[in-house]
ROLO-800856 format. One line per field, with one value per residue: residue in three letters; y, x, z of N, C-alpha, C in turn; residue number from 1. Coordinates in Angstrom, 3 decimals. Layout:
residues N
code: (Ala	...)
n_Y: (Y	...)
n_X: (X	...)
n_Z: (Z	...)
ca_Y: (Y	...)
ca_X: (X	...)
ca_Z: (Z	...)
c_Y: (Y	...)
c_X: (X	...)
c_Z: (Z	...)
pos: (NUM	...)
***
This chain:
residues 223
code: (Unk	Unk	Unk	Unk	Unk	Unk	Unk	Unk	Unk	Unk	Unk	Unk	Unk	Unk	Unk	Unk	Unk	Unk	Unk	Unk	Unk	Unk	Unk	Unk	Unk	Unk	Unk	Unk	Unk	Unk	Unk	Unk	Unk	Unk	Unk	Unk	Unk	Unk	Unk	Unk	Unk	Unk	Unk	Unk	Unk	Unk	Unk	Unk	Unk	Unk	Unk	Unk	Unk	Unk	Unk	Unk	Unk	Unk	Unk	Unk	Unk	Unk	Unk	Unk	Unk	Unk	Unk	Unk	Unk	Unk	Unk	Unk	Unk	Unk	Unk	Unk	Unk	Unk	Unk	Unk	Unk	Unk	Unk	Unk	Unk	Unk	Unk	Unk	Unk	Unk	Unk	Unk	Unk	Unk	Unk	Unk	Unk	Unk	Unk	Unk	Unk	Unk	Unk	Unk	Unk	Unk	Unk	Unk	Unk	Unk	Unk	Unk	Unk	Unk	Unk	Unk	Unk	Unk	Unk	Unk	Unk	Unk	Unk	Unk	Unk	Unk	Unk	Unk	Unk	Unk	Unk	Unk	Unk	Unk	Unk	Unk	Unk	Unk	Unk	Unk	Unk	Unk	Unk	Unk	Unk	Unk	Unk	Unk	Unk	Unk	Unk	Unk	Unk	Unk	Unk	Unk	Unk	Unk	Unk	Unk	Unk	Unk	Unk	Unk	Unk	Unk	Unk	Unk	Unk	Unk	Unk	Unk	Unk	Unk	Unk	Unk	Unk	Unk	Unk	Unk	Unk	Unk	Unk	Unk	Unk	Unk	Unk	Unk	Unk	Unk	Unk	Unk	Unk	Unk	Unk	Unk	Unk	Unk	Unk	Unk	Unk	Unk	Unk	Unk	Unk	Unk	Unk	Unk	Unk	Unk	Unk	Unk	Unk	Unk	Unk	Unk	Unk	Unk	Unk	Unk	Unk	Unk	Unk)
n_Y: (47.986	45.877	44.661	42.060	40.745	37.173	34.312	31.985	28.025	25.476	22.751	23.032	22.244	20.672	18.861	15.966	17.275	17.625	19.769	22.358	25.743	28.755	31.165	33.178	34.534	35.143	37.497	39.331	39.974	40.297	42.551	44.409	44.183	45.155	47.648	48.812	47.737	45.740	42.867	40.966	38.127	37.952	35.628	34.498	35.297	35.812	38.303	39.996	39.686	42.028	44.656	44.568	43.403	45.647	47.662	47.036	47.214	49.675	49.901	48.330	45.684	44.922	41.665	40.658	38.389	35.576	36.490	38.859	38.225	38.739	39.219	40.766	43.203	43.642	41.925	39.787	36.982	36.962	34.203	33.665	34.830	34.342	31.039	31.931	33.308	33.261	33.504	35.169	36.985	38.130	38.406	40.553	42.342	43.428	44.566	45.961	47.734	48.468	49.723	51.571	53.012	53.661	55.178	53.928	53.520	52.242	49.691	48.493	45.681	44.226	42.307	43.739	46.246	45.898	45.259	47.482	49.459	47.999	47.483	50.544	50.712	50.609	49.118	46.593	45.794	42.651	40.812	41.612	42.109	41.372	42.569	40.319	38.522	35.421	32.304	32.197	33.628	36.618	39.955	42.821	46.337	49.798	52.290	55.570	58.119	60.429	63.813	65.403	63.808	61.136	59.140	59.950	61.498	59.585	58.071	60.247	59.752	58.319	54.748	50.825	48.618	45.288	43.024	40.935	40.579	40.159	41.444	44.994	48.373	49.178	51.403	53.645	53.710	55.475	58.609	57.757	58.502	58.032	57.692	56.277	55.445	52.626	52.301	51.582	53.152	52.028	52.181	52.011	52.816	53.571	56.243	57.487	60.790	61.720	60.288	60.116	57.783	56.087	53.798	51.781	49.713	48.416	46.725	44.733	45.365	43.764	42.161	42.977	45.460	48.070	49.850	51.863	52.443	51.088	51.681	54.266	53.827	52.696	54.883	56.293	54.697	55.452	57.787)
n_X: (270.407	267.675	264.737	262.805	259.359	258.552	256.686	255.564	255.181	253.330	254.274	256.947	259.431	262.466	265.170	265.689	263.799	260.531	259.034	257.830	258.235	260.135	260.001	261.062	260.088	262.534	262.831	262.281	264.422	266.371	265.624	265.901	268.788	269.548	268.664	270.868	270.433	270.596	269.537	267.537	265.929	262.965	261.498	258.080	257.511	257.244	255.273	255.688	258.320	258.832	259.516	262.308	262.956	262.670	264.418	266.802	266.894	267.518	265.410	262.204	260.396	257.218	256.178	254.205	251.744	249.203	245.455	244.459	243.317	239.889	238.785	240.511	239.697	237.290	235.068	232.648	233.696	234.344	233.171	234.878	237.427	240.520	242.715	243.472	246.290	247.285	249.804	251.730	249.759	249.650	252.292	253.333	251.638	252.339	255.106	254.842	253.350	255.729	257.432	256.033	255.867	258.751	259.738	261.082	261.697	259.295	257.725	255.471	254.305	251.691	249.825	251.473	250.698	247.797	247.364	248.809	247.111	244.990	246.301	246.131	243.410	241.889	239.956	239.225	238.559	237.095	236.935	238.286	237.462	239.910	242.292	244.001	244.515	244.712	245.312	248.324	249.937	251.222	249.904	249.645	249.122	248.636	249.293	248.868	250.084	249.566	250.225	252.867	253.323	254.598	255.325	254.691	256.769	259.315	258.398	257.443	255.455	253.023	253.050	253.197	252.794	253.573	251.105	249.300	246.696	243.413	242.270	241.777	242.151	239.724	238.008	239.857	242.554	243.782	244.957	246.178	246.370	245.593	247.981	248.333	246.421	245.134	243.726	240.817	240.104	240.601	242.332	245.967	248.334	249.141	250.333	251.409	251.628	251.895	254.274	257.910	258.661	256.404	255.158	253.111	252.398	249.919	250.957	253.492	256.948	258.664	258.849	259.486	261.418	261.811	263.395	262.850	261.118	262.057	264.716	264.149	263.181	265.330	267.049	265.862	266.013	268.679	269.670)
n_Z: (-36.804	-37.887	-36.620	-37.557	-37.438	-37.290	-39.021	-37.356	-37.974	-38.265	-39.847	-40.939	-43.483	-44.231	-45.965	-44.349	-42.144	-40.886	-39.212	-35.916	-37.064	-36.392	-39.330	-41.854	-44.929	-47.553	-48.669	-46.793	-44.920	-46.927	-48.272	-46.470	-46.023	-48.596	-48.186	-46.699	-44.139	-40.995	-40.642	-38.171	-36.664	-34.781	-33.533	-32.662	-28.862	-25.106	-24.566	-22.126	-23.018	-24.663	-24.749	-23.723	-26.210	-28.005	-27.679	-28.045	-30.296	-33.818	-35.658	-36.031	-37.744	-38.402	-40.377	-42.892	-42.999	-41.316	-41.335	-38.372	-35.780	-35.224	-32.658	-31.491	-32.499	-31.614	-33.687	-35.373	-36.323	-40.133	-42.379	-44.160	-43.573	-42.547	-40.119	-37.049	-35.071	-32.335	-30.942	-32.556	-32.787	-29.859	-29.402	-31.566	-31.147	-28.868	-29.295	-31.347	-29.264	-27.795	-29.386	-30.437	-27.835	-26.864	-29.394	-31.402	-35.033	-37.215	-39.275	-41.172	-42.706	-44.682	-42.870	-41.044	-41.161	-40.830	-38.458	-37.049	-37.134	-36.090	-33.176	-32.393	-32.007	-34.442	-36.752	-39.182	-42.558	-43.062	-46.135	-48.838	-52.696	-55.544	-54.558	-54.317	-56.691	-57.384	-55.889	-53.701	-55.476	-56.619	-57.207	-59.002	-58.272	-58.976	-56.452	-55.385	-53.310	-50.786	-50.589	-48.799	-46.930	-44.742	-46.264	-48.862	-48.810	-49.023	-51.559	-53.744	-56.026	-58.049	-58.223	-58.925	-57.224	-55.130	-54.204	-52.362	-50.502	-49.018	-46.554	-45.246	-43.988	-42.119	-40.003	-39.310	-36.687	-33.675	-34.255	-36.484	-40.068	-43.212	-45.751	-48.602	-51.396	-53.193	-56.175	-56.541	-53.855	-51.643	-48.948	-48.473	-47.077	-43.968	-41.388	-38.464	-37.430	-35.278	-33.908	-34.014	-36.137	-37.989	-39.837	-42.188	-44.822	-47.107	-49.190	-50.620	-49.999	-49.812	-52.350	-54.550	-56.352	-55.420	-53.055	-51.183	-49.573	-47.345	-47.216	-46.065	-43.797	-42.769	-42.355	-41.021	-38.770	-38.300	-37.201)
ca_Y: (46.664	45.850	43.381	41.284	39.375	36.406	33.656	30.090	27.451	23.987	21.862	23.639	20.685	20.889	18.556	15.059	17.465	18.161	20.148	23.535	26.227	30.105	31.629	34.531	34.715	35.513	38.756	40.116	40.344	40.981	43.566	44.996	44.427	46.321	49.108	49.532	47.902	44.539	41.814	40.187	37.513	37.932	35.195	35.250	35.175	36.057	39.615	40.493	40.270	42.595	46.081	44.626	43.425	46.723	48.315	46.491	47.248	50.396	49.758	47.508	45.863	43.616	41.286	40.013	37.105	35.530	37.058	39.532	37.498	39.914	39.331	41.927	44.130	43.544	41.941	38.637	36.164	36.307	32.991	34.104	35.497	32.648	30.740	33.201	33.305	33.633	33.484	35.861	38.672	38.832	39.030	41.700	43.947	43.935	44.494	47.616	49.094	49.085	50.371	53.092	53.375	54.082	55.895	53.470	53.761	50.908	49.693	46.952	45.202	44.049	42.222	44.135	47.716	46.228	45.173	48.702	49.653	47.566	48.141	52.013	51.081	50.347	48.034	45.797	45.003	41.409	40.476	42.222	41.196	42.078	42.520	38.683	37.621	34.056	31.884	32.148	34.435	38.108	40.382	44.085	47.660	51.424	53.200	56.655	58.383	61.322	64.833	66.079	62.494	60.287	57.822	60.767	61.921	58.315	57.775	61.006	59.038	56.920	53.718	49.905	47.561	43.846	43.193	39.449	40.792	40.218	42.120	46.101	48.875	50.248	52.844	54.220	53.903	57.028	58.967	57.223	58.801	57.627	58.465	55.934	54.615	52.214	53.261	51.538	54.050	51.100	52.623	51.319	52.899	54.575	56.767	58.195	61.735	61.997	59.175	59.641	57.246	55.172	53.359	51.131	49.683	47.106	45.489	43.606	45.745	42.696	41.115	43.738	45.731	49.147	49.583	53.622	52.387	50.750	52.667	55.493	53.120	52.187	56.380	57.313	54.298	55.402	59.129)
ca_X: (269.837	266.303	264.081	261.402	259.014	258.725	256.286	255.366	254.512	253.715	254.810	257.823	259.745	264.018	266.018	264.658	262.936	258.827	259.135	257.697	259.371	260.079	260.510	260.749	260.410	263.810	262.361	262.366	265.845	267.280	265.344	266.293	269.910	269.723	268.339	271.570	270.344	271.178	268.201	267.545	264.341	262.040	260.392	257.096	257.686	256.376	254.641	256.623	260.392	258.546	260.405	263.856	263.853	262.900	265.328	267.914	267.276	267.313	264.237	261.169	259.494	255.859	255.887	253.133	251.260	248.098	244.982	244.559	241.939	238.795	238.545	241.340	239.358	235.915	233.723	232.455	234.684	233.624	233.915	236.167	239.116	241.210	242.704	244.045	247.711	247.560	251.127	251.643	248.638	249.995	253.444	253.151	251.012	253.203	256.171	254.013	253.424	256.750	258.366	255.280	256.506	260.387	260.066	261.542	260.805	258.366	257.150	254.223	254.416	250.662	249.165	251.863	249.724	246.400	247.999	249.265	245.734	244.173	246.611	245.619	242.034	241.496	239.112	239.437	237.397	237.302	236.815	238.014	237.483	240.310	244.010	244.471	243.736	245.426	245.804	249.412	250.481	251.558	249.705	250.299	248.660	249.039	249.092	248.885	250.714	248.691	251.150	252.897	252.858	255.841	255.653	254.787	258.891	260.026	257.783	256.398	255.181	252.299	253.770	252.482	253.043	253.808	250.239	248.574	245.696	242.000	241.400	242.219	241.772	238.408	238.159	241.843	243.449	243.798	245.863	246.478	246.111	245.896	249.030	248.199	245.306	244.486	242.496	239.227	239.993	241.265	244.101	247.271	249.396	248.574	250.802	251.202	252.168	252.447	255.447	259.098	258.748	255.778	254.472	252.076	251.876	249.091	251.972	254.650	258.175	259.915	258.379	259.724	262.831	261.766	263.507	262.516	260.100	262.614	265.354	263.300	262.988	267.061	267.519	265.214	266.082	270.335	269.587)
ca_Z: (-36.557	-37.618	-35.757	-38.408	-36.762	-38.096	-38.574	-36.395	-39.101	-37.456	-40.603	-42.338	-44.165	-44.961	-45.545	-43.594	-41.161	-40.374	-37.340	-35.735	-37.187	-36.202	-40.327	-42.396	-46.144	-47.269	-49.099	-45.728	-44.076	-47.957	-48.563	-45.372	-46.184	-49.866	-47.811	-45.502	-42.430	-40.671	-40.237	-36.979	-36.828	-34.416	-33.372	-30.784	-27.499	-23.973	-24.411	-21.459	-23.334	-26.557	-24.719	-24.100	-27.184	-28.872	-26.421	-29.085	-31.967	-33.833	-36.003	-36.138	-39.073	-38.440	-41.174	-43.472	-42.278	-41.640	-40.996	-37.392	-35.197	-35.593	-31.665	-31.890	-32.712	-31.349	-34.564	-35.455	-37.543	-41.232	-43.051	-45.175	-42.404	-42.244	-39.125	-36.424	-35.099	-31.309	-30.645	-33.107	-32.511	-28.944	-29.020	-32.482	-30.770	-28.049	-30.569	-31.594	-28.502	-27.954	-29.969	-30.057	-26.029	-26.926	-30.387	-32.630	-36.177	-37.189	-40.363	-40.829	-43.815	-44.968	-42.059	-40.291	-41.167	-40.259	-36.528	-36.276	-37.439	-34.391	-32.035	-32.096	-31.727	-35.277	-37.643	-40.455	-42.922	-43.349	-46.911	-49.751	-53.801	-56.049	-53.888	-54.517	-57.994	-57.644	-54.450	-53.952	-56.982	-56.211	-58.198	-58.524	-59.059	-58.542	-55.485	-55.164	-52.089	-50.016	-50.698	-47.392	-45.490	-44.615	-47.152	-49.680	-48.702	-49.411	-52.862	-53.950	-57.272	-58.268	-58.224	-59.012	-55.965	-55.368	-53.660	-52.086	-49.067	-48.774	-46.018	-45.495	-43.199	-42.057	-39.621	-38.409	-35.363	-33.038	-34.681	-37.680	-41.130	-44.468	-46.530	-49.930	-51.693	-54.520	-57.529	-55.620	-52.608	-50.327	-47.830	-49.244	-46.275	-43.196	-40.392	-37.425	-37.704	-33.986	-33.665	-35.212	-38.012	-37.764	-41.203	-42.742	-46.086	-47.471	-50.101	-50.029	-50.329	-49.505	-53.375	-55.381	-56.285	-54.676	-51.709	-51.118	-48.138	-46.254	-47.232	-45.220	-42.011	-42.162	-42.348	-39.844	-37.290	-38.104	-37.215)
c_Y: (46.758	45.078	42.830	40.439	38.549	35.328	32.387	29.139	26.001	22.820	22.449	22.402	21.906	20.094	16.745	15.490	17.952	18.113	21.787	24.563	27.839	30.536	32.165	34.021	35.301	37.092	39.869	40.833	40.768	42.303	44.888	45.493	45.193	46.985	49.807	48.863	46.285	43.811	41.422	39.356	37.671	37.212	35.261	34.460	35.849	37.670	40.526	41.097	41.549	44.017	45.551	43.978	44.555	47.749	47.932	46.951	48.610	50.943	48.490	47.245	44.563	43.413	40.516	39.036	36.483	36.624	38.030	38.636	38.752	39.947	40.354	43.163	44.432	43.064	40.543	38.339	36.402	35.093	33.042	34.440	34.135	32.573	31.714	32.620	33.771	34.405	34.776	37.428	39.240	39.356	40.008	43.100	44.212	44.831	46.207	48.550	49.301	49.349	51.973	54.160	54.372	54.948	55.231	53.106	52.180	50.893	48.545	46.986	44.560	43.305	43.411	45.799	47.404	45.863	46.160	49.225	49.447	47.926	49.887	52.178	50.900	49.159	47.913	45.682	43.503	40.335	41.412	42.020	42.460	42.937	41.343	37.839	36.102	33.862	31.885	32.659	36.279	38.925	42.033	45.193	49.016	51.811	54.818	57.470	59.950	62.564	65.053	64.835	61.825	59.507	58.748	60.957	60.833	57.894	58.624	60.202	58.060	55.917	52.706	48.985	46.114	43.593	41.860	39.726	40.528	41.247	43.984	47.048	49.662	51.746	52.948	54.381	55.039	57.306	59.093	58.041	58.170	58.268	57.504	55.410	54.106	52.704	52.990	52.789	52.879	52.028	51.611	51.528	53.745	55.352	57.278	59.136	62.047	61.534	59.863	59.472	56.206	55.113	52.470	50.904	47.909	45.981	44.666	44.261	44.729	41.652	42.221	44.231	47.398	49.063	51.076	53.460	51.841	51.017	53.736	55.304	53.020	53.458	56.620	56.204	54.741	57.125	58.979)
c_X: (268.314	265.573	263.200	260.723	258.845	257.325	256.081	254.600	255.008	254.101	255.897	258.737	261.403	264.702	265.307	263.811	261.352	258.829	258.434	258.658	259.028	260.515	260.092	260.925	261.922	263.829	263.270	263.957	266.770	267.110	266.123	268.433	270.190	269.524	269.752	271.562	270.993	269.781	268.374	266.239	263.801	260.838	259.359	257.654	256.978	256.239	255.148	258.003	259.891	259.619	261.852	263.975	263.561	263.645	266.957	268.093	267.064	266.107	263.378	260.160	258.673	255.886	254.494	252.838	249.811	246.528	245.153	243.028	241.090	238.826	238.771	240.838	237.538	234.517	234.073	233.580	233.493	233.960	234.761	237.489	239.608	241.530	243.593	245.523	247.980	248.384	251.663	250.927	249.181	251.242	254.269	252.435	251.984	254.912	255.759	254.095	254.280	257.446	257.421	256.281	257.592	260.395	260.583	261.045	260.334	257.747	256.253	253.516	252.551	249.932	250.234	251.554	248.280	246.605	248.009	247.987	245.228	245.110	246.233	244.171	240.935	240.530	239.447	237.967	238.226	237.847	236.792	238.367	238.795	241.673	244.699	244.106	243.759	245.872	247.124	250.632	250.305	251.053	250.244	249.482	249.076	248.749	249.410	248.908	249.963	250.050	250.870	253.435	254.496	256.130	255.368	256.373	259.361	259.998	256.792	255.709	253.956	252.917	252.903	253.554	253.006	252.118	249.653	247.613	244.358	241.577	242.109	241.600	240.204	238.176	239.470	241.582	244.060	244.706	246.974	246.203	246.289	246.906	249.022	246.961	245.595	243.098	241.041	239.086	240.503	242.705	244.798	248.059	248.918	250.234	250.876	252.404	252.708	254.202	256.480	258.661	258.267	254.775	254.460	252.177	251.336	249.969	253.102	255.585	258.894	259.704	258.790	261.001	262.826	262.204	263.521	262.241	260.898	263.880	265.203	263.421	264.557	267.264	267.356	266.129	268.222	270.276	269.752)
c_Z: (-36.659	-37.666	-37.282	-37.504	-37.998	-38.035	-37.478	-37.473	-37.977	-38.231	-41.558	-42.072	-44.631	-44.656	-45.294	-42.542	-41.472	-39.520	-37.427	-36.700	-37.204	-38.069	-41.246	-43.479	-46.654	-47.798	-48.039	-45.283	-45.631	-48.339	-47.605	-45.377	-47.466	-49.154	-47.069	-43.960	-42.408	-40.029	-39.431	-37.040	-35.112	-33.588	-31.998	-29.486	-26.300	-24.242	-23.773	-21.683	-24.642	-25.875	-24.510	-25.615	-28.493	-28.392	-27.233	-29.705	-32.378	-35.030	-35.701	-37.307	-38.845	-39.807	-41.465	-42.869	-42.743	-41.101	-39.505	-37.099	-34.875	-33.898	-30.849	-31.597	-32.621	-32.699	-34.610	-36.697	-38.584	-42.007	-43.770	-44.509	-41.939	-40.722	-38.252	-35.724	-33.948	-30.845	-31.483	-33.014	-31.422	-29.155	-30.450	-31.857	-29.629	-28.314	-30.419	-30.520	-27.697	-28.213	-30.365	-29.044	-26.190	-27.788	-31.631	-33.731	-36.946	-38.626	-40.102	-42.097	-43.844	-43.912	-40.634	-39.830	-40.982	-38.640	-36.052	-36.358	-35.874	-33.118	-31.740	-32.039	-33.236	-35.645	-38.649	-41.127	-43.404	-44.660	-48.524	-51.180	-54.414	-56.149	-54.046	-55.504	-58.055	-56.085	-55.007	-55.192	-56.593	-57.429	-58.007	-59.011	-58.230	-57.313	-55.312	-53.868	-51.652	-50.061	-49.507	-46.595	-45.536	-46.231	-48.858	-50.132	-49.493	-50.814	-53.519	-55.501	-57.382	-58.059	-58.278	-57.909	-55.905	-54.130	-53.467	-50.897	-49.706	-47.825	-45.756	-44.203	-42.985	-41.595	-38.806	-36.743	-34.949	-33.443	-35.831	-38.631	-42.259	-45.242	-48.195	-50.071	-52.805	-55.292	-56.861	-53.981	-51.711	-49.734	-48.116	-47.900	-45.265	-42.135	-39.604	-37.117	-35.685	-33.393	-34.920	-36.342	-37.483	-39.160	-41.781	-44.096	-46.024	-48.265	-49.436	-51.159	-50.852	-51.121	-54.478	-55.345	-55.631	-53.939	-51.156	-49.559	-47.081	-46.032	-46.283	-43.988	-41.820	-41.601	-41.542	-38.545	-37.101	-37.706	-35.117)
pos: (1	2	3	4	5	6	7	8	9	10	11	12	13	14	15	16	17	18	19	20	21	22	23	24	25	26	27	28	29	30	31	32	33	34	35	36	37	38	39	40	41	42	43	44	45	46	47	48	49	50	51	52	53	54	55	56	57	58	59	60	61	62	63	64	65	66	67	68	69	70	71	72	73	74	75	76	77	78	79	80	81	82	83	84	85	86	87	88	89	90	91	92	93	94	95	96	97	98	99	100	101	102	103	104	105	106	107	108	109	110	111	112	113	114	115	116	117	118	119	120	121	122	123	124	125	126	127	128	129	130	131	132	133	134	135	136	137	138	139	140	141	142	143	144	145	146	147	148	149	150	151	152	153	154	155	156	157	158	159	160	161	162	163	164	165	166	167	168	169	170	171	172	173	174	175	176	177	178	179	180	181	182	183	184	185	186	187	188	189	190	191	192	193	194	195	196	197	198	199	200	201	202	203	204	205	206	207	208	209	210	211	212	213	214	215	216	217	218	219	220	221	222	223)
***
């Protein structure tokens, strides 16, 4: 069983409805099911329920989103970092640190690897040219995986990635390491060698037909 969080969108439209709505890209929970595992959504809730409900499941995967409120992480908003996601920042990091807490193996899909980033003490940078050619159009390039590292095991291979971010990791979170980069040097994927199976990537699995990376997370969280 493995958790997704999910978004909070205050105008999603189906049907005759425009109402709140808790919802995941469908990427997400399919991808999850090619890999082997079984999708569950996620949505936020009180900070408080984040350990019983990683007390459930036998992985955890932070999905993509919108920006991480810089507040997060101690720096000024730049105009460019879009609108922040309260509901969301809290009850993700809480997500994070527990399933840190327990051991369960955690992935964090493109805002869901700069969260794990800040939750360990990390920084963002804000604004970056060149991950997002086209509002709303998935572009894609190479990443090259760090020999030795988790996500090395999973994809020892160059590989070209399904890719939509502006912003990216700065300085790592205690404990963190870099395990991919893009050709500019941007950290593609980071992990924490200390934890089980704890890992980071800047793309988007869930937009492609690779399923190596989360393949890896079904394995480790069925062990």
């Amino acid at each position: 069983m493995i958790g997704v969080s999910t978004y909070l969108e205050a105008g999603a439209r189906w049907g005759v409805w425009e109402l709140e709505a808790a919802l995941l890209p469908v990427g997400y929970p399919r991808l999850v099911q090619r890999a082997g595992g079984l999708a569950a959504m996620l949505p936020p809730d009180d900070p408080e329920h984040a350990a019983a409900a990683v007390a459930r499941l036998d992985g955890l995967v932070v999905a993509g989103g919108p920006d991480v409120d810089p507040v997060r992480y101690g720096a000024e908003r730049d105009p460019r970092t879009g609108p922040p996601a309260p509901d969301r920042d809290v009850w993700e990091l809480a997500l994070i640190d527990a399933a840190l807490a327990a051991g369960v193996p955690l992935l964090g899909i493109c805002r869901g690897m700069q969260l794990l980033n800040v939750a360990r003490g990390g920084t963002l940078v804000q604004h970056l040219d060149g991950h997002a050619e086209v509002v709303g159009v998935f572009g894609g390039h190479p990443v090259k995986p760090v020999p030795g590292t988790l996500y090395a095991a999973a994809v020892p291979e160059e590989t070209t990635v399904p890719t939509y971010h502006h912003q990216a990791v700065d300085r790592l979170g205690e404990g963190l390491i870099p395990t991919a980069h893009a050709a500019d040097g941007t950290v593609e994927a980071i992990e924490l060698p200390s934890s089980p199976w704890v890992l980071g990537v800047q793309w988007h699995p869930e937009m492609g037909e690779d399923v190596r990376v989360m393949r890896a997370l079904v394995q480790a969280a069925g062990d």
